[in-house]
C-alpha positions as CSV (number, residue, x, y, z in Angstrom):
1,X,38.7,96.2,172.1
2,X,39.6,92.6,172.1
3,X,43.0,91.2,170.8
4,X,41.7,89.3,168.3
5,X,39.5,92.2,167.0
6,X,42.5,94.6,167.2
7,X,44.1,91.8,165.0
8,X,41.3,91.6,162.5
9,X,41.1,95.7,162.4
10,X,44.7,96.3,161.6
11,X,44.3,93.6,159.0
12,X,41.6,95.6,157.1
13,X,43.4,98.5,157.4
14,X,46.7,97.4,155.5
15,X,44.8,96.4,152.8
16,X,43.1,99.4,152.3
17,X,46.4,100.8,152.7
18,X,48.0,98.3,150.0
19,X,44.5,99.2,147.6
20,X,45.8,103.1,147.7
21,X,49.1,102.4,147.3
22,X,48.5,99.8,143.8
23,X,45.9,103.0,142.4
24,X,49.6,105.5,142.7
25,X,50.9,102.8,140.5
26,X,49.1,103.8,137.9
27,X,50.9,104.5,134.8
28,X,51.0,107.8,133.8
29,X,51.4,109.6,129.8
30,X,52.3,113.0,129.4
31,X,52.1,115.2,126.7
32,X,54.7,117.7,125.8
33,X,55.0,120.8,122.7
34,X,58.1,123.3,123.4
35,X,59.4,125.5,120.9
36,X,61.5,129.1,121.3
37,X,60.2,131.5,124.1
38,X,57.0,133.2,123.1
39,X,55.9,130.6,120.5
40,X,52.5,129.7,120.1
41,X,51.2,126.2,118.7
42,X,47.9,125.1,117.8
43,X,47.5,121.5,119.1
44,X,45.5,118.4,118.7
45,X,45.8,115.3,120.4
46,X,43.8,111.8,121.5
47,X,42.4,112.8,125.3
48,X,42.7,110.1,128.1
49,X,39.2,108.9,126.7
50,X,40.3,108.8,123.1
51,X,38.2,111.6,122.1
52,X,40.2,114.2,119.4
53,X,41.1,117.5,121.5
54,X,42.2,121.1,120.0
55,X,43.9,123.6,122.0
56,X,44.3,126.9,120.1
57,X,47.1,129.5,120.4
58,X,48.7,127.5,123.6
59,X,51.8,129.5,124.7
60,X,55.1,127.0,124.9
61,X,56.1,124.8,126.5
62,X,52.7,123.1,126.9
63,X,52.6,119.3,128.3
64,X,49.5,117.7,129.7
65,X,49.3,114.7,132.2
66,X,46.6,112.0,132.4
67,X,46.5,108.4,133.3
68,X,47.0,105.6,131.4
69,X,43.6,103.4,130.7
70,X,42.9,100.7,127.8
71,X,41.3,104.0,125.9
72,X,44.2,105.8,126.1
73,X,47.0,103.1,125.6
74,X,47.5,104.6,122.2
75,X,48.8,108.4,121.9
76,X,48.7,110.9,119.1
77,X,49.8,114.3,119.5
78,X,50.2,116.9,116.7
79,X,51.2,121.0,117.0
80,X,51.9,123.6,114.6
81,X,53.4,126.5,116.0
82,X,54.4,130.2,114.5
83,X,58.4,129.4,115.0
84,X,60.6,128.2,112.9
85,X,61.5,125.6,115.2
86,X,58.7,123.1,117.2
87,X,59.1,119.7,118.9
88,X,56.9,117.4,121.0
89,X,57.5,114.6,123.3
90,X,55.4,111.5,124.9
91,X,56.2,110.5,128.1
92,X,55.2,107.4,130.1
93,X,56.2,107.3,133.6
94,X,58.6,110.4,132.8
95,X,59.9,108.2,130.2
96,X,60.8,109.8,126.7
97,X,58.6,107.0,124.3
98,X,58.6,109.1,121.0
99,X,59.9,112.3,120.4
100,X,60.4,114.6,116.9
101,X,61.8,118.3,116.6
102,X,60.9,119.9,113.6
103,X,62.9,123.0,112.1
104,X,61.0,125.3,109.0
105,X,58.7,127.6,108.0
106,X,55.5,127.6,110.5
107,X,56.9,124.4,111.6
108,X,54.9,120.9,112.0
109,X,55.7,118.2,114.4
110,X,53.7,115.1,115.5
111,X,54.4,112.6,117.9
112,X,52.9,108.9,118.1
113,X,52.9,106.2,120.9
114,X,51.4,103.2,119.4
115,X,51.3,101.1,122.8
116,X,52.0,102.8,126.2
């Protein structure tokens, strides 16, 4: 192989190296629910497509991770668990962006991110 093509293939190789690396740079959300050990929540929440999502009976803690796209810039999370105590949590880049801990009866929490 010539010098000049050596040159050229090393080229094309960092940037397909630098186009992997920018794709880990992708922000990332994560959804959390914890409560007392052995709680269960029912839990819905806006999906990394926007779509509404129900997870029944989910043992805590729970937490989900997806990346962030225009869809899913916005985040909703609610859970309701069969504890006295509940709390959830969104993360961006393992960043606390909105958190609530809720203490009653069959308690309620909800969580919102209104721009990620």
């Amino acid at each position: 192989m010539r010098a000049e093509d050596l040159a050229i293939d090393l080229s094309q190789r960092l940037q397909a190296r630098q186009i992997f690396f920018d794709i880990d740079d992708i922000p990332g959300e994560t959804y959390e629910v914890f409560g007392p050990a052995g709680a269960v929540a029912n839990i819905s929440y806006f999906d990394a497509n926007s779509e509404p999502t129900f997870v029944k009976g989910a043992s805590l803690p729970w937490s989900l991770n997806f990346e962030i796209t225009e869809t899913s810039a916005v985040g909703s999370l609610l859970a309701q668990g069969d504890s006295d105590s509940i709390g959830c949590r969104i993360l961006v880049d393992d960043e606390v962006k909105a958190e609530k801990i809720s203490n009653q009866f069959n308690a309620f929490t909800s969580c919102l991110l209104k721009a990620a």
